[in-house]
C-alpha positions as semicolon CSV with decimal commas, in nm:
position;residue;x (nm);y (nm);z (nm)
1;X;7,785;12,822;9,348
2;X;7,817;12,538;9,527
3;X;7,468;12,418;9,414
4;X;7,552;12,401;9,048
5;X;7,969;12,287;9,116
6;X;7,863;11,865;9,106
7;X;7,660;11,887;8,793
8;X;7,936;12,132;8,613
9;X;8,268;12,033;8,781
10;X;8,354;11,771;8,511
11;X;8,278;12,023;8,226
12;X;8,491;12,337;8,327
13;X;8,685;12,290;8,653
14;X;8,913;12,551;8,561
15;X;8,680;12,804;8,493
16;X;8,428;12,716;8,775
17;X;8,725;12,740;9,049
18;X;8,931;13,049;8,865
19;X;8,781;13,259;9,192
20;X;8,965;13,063;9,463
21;X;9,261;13,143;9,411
22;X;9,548;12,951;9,592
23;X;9,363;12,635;9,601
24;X;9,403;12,334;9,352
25;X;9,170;12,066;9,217
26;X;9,322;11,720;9,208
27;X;9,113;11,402;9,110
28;X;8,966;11,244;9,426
29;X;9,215;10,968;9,583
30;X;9,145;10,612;9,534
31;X;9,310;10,388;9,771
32;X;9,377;10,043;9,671
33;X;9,471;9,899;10,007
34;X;9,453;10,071;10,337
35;X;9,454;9,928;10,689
36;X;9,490;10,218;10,905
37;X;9,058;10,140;10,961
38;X;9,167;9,888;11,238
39;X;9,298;10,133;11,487
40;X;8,872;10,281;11,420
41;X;8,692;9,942;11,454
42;X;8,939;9,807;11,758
43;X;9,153;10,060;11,924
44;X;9,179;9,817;12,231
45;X;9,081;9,459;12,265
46;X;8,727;9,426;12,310
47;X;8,614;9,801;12,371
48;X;8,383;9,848;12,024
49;X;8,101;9,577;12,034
50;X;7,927;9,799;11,758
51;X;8,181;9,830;11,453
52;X;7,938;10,083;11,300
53;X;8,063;10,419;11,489
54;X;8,405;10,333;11,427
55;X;8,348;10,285;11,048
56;X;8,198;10,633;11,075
57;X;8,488;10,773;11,209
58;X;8,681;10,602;10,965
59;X;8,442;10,768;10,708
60;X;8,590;11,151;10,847
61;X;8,934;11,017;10,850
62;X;8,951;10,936;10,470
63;X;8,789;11,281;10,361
64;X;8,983;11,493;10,561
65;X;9,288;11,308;10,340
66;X;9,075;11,341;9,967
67;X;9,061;10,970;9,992
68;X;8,744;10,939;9,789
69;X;8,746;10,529;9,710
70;X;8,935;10,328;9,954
71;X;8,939;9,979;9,996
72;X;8,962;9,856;10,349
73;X;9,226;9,528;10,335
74;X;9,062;9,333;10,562
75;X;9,217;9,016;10,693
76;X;9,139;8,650;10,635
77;X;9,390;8,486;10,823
78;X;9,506;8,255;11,140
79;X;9,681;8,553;11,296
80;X;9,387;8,630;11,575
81;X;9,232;8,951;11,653
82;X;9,090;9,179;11,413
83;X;9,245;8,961;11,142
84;X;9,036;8,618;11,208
85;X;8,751;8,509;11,008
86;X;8,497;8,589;11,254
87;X;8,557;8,965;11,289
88;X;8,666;8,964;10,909
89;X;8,271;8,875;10,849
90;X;8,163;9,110;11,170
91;X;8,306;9,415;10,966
92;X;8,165;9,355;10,619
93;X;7,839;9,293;10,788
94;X;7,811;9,605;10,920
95;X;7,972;9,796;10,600
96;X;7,720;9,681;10,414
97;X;7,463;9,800;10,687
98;X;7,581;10,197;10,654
99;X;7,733;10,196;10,320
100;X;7,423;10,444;10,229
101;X;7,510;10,682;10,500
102;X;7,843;10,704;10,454
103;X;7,990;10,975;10,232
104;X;8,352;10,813;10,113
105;X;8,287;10,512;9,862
106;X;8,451;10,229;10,131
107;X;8,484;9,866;9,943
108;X;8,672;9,530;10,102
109;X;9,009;9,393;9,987
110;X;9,000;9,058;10,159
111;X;9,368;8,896;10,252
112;X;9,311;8,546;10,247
113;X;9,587;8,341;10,374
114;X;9,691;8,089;10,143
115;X;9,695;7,775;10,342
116;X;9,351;7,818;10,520
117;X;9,259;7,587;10,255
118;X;8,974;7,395;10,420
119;X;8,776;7,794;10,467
120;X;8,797;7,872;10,100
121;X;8,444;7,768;10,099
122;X;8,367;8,052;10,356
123;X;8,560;8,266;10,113
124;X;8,366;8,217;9,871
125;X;8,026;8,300;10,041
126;X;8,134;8,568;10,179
127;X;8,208;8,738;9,820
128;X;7,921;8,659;9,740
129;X;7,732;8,738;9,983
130;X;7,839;9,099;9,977
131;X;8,013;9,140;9,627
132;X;8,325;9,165;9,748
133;X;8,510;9,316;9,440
134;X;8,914;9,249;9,512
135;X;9,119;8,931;9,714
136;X;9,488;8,961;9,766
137;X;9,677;8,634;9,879
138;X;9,883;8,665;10,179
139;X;10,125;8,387;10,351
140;X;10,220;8,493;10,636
141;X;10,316;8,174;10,815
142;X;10,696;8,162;10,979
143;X;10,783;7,875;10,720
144;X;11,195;7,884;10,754
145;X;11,162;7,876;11,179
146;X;10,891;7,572;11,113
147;X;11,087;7,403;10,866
148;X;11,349;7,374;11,074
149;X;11,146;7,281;11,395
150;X;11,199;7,607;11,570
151;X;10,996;7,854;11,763
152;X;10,883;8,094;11,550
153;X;10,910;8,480;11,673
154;X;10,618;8,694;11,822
155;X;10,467;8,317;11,869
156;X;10,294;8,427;12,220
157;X;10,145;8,746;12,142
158;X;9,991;8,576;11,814
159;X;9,851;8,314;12,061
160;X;9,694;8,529;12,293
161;X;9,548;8,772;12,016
162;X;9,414;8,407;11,874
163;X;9,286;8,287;12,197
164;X;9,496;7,985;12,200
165;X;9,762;7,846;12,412
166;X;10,112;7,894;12,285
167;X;10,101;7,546;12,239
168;X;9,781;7,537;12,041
169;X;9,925;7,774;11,853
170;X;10,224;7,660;11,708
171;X;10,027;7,356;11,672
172;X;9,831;7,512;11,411
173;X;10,086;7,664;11,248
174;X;10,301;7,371;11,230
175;X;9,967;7,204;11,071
176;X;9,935;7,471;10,799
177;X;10,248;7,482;10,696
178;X;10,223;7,065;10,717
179;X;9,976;7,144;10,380
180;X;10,169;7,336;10,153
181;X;10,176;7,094;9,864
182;X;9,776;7,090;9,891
183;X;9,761;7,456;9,850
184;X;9,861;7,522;9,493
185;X;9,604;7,351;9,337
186;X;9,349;7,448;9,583
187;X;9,462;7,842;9,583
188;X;9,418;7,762;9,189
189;X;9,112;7,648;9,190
190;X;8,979;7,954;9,450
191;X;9,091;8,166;9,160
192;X;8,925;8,016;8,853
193;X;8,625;8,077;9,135
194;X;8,693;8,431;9,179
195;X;8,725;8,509;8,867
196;X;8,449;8,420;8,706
197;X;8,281;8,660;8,961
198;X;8,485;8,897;8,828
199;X;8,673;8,937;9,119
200;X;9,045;9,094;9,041
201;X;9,286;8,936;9,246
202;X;9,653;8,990;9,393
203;X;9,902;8,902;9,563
204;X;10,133;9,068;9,871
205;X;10,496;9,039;9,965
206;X;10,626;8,832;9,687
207;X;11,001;8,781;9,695
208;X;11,104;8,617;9,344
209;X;11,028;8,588;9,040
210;X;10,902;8,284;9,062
211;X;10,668;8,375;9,318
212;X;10,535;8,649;9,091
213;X;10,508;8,411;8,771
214;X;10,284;8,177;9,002
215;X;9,977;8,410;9,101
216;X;9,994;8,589;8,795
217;X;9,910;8,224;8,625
218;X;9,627;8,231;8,878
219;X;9,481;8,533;8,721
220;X;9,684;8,780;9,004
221;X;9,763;9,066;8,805
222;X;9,827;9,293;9,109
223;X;10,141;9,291;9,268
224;X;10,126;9,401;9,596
225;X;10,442;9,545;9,795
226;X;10,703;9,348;9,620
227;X;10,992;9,258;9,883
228;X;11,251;9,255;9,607
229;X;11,369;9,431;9,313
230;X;11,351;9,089;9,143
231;X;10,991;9,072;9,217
232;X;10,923;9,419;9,121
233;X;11,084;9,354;8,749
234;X;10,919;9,005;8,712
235;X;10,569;9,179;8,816
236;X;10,689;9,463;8,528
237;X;10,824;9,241;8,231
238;X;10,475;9,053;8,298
239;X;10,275;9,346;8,255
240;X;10,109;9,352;8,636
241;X;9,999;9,631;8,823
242;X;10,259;9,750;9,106
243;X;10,144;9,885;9,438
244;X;10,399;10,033;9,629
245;X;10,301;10,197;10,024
246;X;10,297;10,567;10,027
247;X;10,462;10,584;10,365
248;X;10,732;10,417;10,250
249;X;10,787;10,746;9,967
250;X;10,736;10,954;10,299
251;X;10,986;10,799;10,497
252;X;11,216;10,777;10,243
253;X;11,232;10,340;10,329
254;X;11,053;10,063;10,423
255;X;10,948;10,029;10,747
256;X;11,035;9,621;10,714
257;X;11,356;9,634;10,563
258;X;11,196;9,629;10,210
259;X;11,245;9,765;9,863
260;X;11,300;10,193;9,851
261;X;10,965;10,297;9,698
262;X;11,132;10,604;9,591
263;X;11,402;10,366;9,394
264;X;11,122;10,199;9,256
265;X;10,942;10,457;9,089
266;X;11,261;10,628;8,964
267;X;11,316;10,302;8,813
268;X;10,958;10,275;8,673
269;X;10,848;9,971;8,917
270;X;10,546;10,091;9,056
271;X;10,221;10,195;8,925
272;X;9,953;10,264;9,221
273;X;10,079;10,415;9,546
274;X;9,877;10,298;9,877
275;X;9,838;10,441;10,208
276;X;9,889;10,091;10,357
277;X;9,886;10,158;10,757
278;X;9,877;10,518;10,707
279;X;9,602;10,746;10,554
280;X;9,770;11,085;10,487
281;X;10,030;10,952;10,351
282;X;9,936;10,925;9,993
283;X;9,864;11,299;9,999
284;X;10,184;11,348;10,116
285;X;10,409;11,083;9,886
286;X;10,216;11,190;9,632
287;X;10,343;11,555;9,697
288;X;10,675;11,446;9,760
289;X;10,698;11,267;9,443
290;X;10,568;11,616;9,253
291;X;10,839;11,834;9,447
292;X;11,072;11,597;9,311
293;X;11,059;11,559;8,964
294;X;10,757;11,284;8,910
295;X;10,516;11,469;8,668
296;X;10,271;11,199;8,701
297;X;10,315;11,159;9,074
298;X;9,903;11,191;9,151
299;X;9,837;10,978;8,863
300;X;9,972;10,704;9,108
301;X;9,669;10,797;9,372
302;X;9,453;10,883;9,096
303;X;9,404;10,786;8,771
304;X;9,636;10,453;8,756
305;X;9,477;10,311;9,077
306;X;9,119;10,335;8,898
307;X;9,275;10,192;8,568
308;X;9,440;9,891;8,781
309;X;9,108;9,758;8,891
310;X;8,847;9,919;8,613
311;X;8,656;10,154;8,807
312;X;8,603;10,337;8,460
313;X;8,386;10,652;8,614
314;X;8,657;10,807;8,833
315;X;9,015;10,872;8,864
316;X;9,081;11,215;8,655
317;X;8,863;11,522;8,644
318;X;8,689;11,538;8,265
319;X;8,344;11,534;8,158
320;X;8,175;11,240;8,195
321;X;8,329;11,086;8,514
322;X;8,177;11,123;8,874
323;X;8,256;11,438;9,020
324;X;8,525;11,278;9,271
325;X;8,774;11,560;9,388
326;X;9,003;11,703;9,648
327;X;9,081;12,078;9,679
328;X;9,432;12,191;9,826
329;X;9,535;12,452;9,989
330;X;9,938;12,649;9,895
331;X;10,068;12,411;10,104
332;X;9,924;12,112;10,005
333;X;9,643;12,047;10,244
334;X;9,326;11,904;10,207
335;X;9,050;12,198;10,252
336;X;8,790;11,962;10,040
337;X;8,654;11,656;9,940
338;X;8,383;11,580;9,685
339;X;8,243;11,220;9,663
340;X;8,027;11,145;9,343
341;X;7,894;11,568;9,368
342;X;7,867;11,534;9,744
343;X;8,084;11,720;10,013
344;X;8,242;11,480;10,240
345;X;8,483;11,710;10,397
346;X;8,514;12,116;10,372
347;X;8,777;12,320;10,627
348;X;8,814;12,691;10,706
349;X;8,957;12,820;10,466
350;X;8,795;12,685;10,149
351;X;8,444;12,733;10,353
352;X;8,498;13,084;10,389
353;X;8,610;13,129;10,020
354;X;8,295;12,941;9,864
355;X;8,055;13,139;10,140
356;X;8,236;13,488;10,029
């Protein structure tokens, strides 16, 4: 049985699976931006040297949530830690070194920070260095506390994650947000760069309309988290994709005093649900969303995040596609994982069902 399931699956999943009963097959989950890997690849300052066993455990992690693509949103940015350029290269390094070994499909969102304007040429090589297949824009920078010459909050902890005085730090930042009027037409010009490689691109947090009407003119067609309604309708009446967090379905809120994902779907604001710092998650909103009246709840997880960026061999279970599956128990847990025909993750109960 299970020697002939990848090479059939596609065909007749109904028929091949009518024997375990209680379980249900559910298109493999593709996760558009996840970065719950950082607590893997640096659980404490300094302790992993070697990213490569913590990108393994990563690996288990996803499968034991049927999290069959997932795109690690790795940071670009002037924030320190795990989230500065030199790690950022450090951990698609040594992707690309086990990416054959590994049995969950694992790509790179990279989160560039918009006003690092003078390392877009860094960008740059690194995409192409590895094929990096997805950027999102991020600004993270304090820019009201700056503007008005204050302090900005969590200003030592960033400095010591960066390495830098607190002086040295708000230095900086006071220097990057110094060159805002530079970075339109350099963030512009990034993108007609990107694109040509055929790199999608998106944005995070946007707060206006405005915002929205900006990256979208930069070829952004991803909308990332939207902070506002406002945002949310601009990104819809525009015809852009719409990620919303999964643990923001699960809680019920945002965690950051932004938009109710729940409101947004019942409203029709939100296409692609990720598990943004929490893998199980998008099992779970996704089940939520079912329970509650979304009929198309695990197309969000599915089928619409491989339609949003064009990975045309996955997302739904018909003949043709890449045999990428989870199996769920009656109470909606993960027993299995299937990766392009290959196991990545089998529990109890299914094993002793296929070995019966």
């Amino acid at each position: 049985m299970l020697s002939g399931l990848p090479s059939i699956l596609p065909e007749t999943p109904s028929a091949l699976w009518a024997d375990l009963e209680g379980f249900s097959v559910r298109p493999g989950i593709i996760d558009l931006h996840g970065d719950g890997f950082e607590r893997h690849l640096a659980p404490r300052r300094g302790v992993l040297k070697d990213l490569k066993d913590g990108l393994f455990a990563l690996d288990a992690e996803l499968a034991a949530n049927g999290i069959t693509t997932a795109y690690l949103a790795q940071f670009w940015s002037w924030e320190g830690g795990i989230r500065r350029p030199p790690f950022a290269t450090r951990m698609v390094e040594a992707l690309a070194e086990i990416r054959p070994k590994l049995r969950t499909e694992m790509r790179v969102q990279l989160r560039v920070e918009t006003h690092l304007i003078d390392e877009f040429q860094d960008v740059l090589a690194l995409v192409a260095a590895h094929d990096i297949p997805y950027v999102v824009y991020n600004d993270h920078l304090p820019h009201k506390a700056l503007a008005a010459g204050k302090r900005p909050p969590r200003l030592t902890g960033q400095a010591l994650k960066s390495r830098r005085s607190p002086e040295a730090h708000l230095a900086l930042l006071q220097e990057l947000h110094a060159r805002g009027p530079l970075v339109p037409a350099a963030l512009s010009d990034l993108s007609d760069q990107l694109s040509k490689r055929g790199v999608a691109l998106g944005s995070h947090d946007d707060r206006t309309e405005q915002d929205r009407a900006i990256f979208r003119a930069m070829g952004a067609g991803v909308a990332e988290f939207p902070e506002t309604a406002e945002a949310a309708v601009a990104a819809r009446a525009g015809g852009d994709t719409i990620l919303m967090g999964a643990p923001n379905v699960v809680r019920g809120n945002s965690h950051d005093r932004g938009v109710n994902a729940r409101e947004m779907i019942a409203q029709g604001l939100c296409d692609v649900l990720v598990s943004d710092y929490h893998y199980p998650a998008l099992r779970a909103g996704a089940l939520w969303l079912e329970q509650n009246g979304t009929n198309d709840a695990w197309d969000m997880v599915s089928t619409n995040a491989a339609k949003a960026l064009g990975l045309t061999d996955r997302g739904a279970l018909r003949g043709g596609l890449r045999s990428d599956l989870c199996v769920l128990d009656g109470e909606g847990r993960v027993q299995g994982t299937m990766v392009a025909g290959r196991w990545s993750y089998l529990a109890g109960p299914l094993v002793e069902c296929l070995a019966g």
